[in-house]
N, CA, C and O of each residue as an XYZ file, in Angstrom:
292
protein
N    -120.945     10.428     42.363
C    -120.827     10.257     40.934
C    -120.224      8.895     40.607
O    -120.562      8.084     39.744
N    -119.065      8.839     41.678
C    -117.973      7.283     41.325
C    -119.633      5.695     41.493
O    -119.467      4.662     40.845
N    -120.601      5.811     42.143
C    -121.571      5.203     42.682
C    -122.432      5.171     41.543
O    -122.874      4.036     41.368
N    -122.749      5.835     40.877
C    -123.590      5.886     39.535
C    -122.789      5.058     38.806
O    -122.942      3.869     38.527
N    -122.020      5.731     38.563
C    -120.937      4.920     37.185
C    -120.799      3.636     37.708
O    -121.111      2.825     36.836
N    -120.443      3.050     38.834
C    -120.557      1.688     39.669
C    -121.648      1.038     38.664
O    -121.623      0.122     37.841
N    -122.544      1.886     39.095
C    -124.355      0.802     39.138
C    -124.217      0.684     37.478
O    -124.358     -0.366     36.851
N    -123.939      1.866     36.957
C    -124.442      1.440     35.259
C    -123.768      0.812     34.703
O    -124.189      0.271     33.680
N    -122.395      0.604     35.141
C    -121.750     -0.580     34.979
C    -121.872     -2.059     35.197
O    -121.735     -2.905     34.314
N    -122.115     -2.264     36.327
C    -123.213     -3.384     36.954
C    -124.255     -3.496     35.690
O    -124.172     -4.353     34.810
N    -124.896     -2.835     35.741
C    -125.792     -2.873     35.144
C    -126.099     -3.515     33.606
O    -127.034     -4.187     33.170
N    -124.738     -2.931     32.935
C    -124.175     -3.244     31.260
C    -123.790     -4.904     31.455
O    -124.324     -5.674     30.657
N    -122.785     -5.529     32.601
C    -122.268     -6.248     32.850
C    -123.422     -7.399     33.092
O    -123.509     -8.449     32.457
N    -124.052     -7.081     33.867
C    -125.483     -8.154     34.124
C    -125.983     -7.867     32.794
O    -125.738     -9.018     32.435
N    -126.515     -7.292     31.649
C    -126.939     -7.188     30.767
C    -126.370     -8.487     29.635
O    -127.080     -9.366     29.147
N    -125.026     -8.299     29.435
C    -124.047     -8.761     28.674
C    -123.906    -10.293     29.201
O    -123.460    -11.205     28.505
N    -124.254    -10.399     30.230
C    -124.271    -11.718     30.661
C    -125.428    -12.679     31.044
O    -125.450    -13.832     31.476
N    -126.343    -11.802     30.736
C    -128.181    -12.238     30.009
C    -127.721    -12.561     28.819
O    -127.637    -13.739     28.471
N    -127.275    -11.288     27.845
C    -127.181    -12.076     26.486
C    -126.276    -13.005     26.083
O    -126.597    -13.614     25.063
N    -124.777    -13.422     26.807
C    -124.231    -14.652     26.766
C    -125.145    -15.970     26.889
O    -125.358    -16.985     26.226
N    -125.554    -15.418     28.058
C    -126.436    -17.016     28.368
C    -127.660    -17.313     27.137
O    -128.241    -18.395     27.056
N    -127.925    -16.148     26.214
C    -129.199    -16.564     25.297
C    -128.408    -16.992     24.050
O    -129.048    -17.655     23.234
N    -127.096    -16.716     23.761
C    -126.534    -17.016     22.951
C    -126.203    -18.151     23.202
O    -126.454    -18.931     22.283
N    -125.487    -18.820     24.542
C    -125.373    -20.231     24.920
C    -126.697    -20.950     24.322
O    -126.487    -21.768     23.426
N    -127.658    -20.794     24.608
C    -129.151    -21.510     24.633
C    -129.261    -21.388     23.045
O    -129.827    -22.319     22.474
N    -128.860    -20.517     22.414
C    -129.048    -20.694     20.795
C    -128.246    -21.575     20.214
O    -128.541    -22.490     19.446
N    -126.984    -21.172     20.720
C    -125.686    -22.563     20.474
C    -125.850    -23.955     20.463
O    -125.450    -24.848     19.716
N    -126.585    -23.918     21.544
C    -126.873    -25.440     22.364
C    -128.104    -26.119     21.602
O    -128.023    -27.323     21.359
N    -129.271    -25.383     21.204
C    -130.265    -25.739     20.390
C    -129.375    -25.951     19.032
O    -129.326    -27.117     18.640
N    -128.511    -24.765     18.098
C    -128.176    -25.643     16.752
C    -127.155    -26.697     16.826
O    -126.760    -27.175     15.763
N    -126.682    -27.117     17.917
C    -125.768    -27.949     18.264
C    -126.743    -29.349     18.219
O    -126.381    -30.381     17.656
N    -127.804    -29.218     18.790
C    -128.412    -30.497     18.679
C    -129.178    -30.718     17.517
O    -129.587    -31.863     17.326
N    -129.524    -29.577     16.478
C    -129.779    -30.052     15.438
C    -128.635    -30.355     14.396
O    -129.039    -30.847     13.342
N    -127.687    -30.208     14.473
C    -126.433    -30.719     13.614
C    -126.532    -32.394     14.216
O    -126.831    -33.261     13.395
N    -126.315    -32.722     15.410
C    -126.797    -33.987     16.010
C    -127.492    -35.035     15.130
O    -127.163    -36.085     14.578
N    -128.814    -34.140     15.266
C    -129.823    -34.806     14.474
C    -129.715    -35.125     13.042
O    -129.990    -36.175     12.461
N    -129.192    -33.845     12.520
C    -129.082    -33.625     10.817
C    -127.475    -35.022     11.440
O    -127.902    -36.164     11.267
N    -126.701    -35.034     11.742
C    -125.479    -36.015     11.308
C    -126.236    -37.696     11.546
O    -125.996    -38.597     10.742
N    -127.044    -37.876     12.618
C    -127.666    -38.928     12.758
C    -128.721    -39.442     11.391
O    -129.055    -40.558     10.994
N    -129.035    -38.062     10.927
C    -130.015    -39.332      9.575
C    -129.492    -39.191      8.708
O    -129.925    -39.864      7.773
N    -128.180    -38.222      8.368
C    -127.215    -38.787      7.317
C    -126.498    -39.973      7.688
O    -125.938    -40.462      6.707
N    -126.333    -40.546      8.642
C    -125.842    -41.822      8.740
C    -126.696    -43.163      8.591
O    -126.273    -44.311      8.453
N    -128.152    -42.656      8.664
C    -129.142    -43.777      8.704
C    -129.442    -43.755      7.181
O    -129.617    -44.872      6.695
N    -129.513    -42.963      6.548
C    -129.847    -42.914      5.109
C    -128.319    -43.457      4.273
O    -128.256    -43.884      3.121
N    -127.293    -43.304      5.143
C    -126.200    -44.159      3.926
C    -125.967    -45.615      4.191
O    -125.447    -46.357      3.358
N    -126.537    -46.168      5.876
C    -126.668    -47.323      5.824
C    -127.972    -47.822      5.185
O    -127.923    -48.941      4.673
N    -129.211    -47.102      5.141
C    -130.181    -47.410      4.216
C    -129.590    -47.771      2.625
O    -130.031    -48.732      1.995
N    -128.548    -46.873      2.093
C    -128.488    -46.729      1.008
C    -127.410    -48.188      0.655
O    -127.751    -48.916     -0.276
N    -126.547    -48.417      1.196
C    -125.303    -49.238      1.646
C    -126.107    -50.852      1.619
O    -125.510    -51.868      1.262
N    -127.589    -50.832      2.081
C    -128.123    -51.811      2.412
C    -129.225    -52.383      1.105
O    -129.738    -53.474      0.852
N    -129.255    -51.323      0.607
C    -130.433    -51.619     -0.568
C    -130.423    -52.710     -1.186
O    -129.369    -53.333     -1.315
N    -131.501    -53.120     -1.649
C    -131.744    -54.055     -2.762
C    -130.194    -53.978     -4.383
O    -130.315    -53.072     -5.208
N    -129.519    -54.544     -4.464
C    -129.060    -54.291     -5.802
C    -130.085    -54.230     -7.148
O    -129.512    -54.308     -8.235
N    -130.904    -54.156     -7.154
C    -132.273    -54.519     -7.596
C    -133.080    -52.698     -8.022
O    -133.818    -52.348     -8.943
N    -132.510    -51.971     -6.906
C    -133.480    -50.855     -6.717
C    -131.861    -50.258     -6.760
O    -130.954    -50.643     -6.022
N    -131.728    -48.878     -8.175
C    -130.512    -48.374     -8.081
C    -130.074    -47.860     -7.035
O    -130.959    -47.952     -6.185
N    -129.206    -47.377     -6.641
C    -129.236    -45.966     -6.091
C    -128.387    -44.885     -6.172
O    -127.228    -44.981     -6.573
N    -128.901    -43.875     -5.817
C    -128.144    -42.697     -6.761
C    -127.471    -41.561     -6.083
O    -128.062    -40.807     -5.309
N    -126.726    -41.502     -6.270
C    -125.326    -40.735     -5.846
C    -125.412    -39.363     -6.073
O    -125.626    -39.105     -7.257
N    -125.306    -38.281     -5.253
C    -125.027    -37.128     -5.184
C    -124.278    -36.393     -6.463
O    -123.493    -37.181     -6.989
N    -124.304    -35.208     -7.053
C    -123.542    -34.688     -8.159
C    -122.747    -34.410     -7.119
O    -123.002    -33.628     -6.204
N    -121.326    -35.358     -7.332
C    -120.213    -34.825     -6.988
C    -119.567    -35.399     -5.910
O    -119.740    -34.732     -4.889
N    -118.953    -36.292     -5.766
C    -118.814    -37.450     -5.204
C    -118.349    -36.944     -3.770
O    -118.829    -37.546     -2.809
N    -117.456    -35.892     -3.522
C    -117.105    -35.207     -2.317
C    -118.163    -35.164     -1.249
O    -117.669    -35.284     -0.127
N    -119.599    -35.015     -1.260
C    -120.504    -34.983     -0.612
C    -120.800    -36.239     -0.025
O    -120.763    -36.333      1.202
N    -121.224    -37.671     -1.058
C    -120.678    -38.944     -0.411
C    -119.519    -38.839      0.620
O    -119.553    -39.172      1.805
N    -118.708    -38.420      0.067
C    -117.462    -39.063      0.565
C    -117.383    -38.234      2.127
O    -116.980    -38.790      3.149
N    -117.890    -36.696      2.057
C    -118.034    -36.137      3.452
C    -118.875    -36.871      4.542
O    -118.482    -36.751      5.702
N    -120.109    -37.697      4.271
C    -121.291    -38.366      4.684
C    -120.601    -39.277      4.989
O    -120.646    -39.323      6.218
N    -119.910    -40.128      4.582
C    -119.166    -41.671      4.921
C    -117.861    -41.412      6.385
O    -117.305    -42.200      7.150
N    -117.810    -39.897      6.203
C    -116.716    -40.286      7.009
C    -117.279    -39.872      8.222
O    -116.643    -40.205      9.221
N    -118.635    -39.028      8.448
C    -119.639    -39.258      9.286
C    -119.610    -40.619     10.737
O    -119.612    -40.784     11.957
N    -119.586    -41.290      9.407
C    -120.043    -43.084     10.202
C    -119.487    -43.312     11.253
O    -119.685    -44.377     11.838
């Protein structure tokens, strides 16, 4: 009986540690899209930083959002 309970334990344990590792692999994928998403908020405020004075440009409702993006850089 102690040999059963062994294995299905084993068993839960290898289970639980399949789904760690798919949760790692989900982690790791939105980890590199935050990456990405922080990389073209930085290319779009030196785009913006760089503009023509000529061609406005226009600022977020609510200046906190700038100001989160800048400290990005």
């Amino acid at each position: 009986m102690d040999e059963r309970r062994v294995e299905a334990l084993e068993g839960e344990v290898g289970q639980l540690r399949a789904d760690v590792g798919s949760m790692n692999e989900r982690i790791s994928a939105i980890e590199g899209r935050f990456e990405n998403l922080k990389d073209m908020m930085k290319k779009m405020i030196e785009m913006q930083s760089k503009a023509s004075p000529a061609i406005p440009t226009v600022e977020p409702k609510g200046k906190k959002i700038l100001e989160m993006m800048r400290k990005l850089i």
